[in-house]
C-alpha positions as CSV (number, residue, x, y, z in Angstrom):
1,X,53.2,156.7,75.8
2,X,49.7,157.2,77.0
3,X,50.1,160.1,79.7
4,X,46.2,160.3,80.1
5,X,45.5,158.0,83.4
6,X,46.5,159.2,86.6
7,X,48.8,162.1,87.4
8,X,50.9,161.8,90.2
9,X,50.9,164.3,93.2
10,X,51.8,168.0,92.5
11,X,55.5,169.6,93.7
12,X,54.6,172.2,95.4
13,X,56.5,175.8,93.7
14,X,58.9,177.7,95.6
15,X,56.9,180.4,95.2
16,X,52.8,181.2,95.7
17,X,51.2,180.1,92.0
18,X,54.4,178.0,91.1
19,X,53.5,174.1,91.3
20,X,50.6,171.8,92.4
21,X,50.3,174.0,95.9
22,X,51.5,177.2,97.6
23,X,54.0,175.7,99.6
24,X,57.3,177.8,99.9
25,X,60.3,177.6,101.5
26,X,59.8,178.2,105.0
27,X,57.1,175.1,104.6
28,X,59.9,172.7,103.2
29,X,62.1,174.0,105.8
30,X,59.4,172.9,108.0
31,X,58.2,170.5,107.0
32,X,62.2,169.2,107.0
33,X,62.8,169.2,110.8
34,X,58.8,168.3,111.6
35,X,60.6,164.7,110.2
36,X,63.8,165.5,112.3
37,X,61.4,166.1,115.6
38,X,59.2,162.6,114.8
39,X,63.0,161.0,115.1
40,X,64.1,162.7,117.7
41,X,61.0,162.2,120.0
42,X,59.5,165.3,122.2
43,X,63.1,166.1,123.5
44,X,64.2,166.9,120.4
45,X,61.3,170.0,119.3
46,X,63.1,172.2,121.1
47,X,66.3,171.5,119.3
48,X,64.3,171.6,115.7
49,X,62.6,174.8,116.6
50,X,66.2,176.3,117.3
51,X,67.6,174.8,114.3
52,X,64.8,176.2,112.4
53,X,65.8,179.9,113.3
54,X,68.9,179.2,113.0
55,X,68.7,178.2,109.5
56,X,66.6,181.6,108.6
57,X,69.7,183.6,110.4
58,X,71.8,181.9,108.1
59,X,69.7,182.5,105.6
60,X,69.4,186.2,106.0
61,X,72.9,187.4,107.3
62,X,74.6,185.6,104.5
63,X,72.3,187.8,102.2
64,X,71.0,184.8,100.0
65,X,67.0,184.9,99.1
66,X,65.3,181.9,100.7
67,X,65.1,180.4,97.6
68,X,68.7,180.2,96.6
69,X,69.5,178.9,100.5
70,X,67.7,176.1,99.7
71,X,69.5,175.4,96.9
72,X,72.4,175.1,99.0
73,X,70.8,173.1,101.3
74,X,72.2,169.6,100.1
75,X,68.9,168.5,98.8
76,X,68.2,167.5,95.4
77,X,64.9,170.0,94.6
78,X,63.8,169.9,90.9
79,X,62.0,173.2,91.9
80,X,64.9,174.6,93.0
81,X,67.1,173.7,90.5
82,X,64.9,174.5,87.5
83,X,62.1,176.1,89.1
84,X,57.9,175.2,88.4
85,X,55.3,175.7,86.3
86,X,52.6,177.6,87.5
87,X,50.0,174.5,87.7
88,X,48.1,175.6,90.1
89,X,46.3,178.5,88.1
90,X,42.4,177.4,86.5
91,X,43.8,178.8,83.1
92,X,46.5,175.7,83.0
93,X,44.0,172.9,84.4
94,X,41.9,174.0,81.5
95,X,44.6,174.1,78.7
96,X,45.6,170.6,80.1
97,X,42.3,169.1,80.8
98,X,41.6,170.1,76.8
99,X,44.3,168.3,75.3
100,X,44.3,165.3,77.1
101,X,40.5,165.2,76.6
102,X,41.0,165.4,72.8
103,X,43.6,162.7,72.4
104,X,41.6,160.4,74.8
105,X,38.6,161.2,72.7
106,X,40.9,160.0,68.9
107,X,42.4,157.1,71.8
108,X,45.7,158.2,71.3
109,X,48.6,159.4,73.5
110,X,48.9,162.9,73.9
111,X,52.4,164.5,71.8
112,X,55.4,165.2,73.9
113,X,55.5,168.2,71.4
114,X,51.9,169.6,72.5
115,X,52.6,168.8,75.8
116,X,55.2,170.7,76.0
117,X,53.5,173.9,74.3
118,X,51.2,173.9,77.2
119,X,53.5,175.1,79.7
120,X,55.8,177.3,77.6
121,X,52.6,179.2,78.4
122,X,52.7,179.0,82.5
123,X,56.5,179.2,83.0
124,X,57.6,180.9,86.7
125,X,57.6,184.5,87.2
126,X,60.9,186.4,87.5
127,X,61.5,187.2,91.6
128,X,58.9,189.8,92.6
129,X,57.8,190.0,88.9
130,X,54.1,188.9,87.1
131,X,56.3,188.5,84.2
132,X,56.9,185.2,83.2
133,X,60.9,183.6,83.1
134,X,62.6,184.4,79.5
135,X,63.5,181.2,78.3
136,X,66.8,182.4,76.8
137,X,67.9,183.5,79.9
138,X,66.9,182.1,83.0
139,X,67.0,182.8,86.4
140,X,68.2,179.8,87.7
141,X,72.0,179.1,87.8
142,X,72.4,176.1,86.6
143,X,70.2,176.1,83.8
144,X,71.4,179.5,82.9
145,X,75.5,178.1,83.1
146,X,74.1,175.0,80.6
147,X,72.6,177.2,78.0
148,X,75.7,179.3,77.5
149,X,77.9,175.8,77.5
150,X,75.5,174.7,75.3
151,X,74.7,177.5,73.0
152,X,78.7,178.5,72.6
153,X,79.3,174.6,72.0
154,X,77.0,174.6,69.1
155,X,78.0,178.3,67.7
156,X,75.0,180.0,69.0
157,X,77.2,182.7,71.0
158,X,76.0,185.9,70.8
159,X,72.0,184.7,69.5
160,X,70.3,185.0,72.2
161,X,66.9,183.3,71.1
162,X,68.3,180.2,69.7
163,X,68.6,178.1,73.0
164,X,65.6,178.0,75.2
165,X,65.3,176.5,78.2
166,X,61.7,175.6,79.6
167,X,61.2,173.8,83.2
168,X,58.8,171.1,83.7
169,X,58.9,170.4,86.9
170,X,55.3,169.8,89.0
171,X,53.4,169.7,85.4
172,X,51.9,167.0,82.9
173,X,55.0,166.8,81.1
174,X,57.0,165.9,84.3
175,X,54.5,163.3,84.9
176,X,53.9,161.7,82.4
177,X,56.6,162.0,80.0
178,X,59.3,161.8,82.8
179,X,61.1,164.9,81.8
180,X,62.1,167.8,84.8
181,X,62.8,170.5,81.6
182,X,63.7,170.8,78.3
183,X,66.2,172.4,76.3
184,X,64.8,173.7,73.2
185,X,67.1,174.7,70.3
186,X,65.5,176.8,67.6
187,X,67.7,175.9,64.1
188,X,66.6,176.1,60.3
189,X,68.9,172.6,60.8
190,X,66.4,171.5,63.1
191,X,62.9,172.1,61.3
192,X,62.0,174.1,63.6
193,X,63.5,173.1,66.7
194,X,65.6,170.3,68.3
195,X,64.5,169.6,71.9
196,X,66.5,167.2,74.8
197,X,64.3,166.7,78.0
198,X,65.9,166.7,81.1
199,X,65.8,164.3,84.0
200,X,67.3,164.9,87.8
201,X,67.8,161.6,89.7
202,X,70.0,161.0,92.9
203,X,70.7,157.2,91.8
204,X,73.9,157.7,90.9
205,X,74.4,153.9,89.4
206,X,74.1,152.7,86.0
207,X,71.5,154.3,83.6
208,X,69.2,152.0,82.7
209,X,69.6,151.3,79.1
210,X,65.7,152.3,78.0
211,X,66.9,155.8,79.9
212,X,69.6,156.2,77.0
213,X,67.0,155.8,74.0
214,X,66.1,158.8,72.8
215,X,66.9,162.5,73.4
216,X,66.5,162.8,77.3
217,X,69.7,163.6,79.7
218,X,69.5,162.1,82.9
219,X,71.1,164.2,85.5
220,X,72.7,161.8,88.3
221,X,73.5,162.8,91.5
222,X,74.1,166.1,93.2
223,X,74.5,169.3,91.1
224,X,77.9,170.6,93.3
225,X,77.6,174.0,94.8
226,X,79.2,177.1,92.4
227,X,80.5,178.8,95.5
228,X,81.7,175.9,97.8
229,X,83.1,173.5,94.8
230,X,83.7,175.7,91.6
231,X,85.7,173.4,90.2
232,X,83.2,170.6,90.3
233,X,80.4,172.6,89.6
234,X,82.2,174.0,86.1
235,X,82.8,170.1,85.5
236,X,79.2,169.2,85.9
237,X,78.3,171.9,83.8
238,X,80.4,170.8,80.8
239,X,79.7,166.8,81.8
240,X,75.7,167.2,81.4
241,X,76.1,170.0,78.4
242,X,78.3,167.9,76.4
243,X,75.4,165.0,76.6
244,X,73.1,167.9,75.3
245,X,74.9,169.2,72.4
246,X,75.4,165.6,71.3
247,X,71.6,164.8,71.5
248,X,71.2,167.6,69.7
249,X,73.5,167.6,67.1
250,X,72.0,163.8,66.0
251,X,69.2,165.6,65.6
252,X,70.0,167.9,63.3
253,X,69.9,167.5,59.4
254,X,73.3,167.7,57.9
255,X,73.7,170.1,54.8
């Protein structure tokens, strides 16, 4: 797959230096009921300016950071779900702008694999941090609930560096390759590593069957809320992490 022509527009991060932007929360919040107001006609700015504190009340007296309000929000946000790479810094243009310029130069596609070691090195920082997200443990909630699934399904418990989760989301590899993050898992049994990208979709109908070639899991419909719907989070979890550790497992070399 030739990733080299045109790239798509950027996400914009959830945080300053995190995506193709600065745009944050309160600009998606915005930038939410600006569409509400354009349906409602004049009479209704009023009515989106009050919503708009309203939802920041919320936001605040239910102590949950911004971010993880928007998460609960009942959108589908790969950058809230996963998080971004920090695309917007000259450091990753460069890195990216290199490799693609090399492959183009041999005419061949760019490697998923190379791809992919471009922005291990611009991952999101922690919260109020310049240090980047540790892959074996990250902050995010979901991805954090599907590498311990994941790495106690496939007898990783307890080894910490083994499963690795790396987002994708606003960079090359999202583009061009199709993949929101990857799950990396580092196994003599795997030479080095196995890896299953990760794709979030609302179309929750069939899966086309060129989706199921391959090692990508495609995420369909909404990720439940762990608070509201326990239950049907927990199931979601297992549902999606089961799909992993089989992807991975056909991977691996048997003894």
């Amino acid at each position: 797959m030739d990733i080299t022509p045109g790239f798509g527009p950027g996400v914009p991060g959830s945080n300053p230096g995190e995506g193709e932007g600065k745009g944050g929360v309160l600009d998606f919040l915005a930038a939410r009921y600006a569409r509400r107001e354009n349906r409602e006609g004049p009479g209704g700015r009023e009515k989106s300016v009050t919503s708009k504190l309203v939802t920041s009340f919320m936001a605040i007296t239910h102590r949950y950071s911004p971010e993880h309000f928007a998460e609960r929000s009942g959108r589908i946000d790969e950058r809230f779900v996963f998080g971004a790479v920090r695309t917007n810094t000259p450091e990753y243009e460069q890195e990216k702008q290199g490799l693609i310029q090399r492959y183009r130069d041999m005419k061949r596609a760019v490697p998923f694999y190379e791809a992919l070691d471009v922005i291990k090195r611009f991952q999101p920082f922690k919260p109020d941090s310049s240090e980047p997200v540790d892959p074996a443990s990250p902050v995010k909630q979901f991805p954090r609930a599907l590498l311990m699934f994941v790495a106690e399904e496939l007898g990783f418990k307890g080894e910490e560096k083994s499963v690795l989760f790396w987002t994708a989301v606003g960079s090359f590899v999202d583009t061009g390759f199709g993949a929101d993050a990857v799950i990396e898992i580092v196994d003599k049994r795997c030479r080095p590593s196995c890896f299953v990208p990760l794709d979030v979709t609302l179309y929750t109908g069939k899966v086309a069957e060129k989706e199921k070639v391959g090692n990508k899991v495609v995420i369909q419909g909404m990720i439940p809320d762990p608070i509201d719907n326990k239950k049907e989070y927990d199931d979601k979890v297992r549902e999606i992490g089961r799909q992993v550790v089989e992807k991975v497992r056909a991977q691996m070399i048997t003894q």
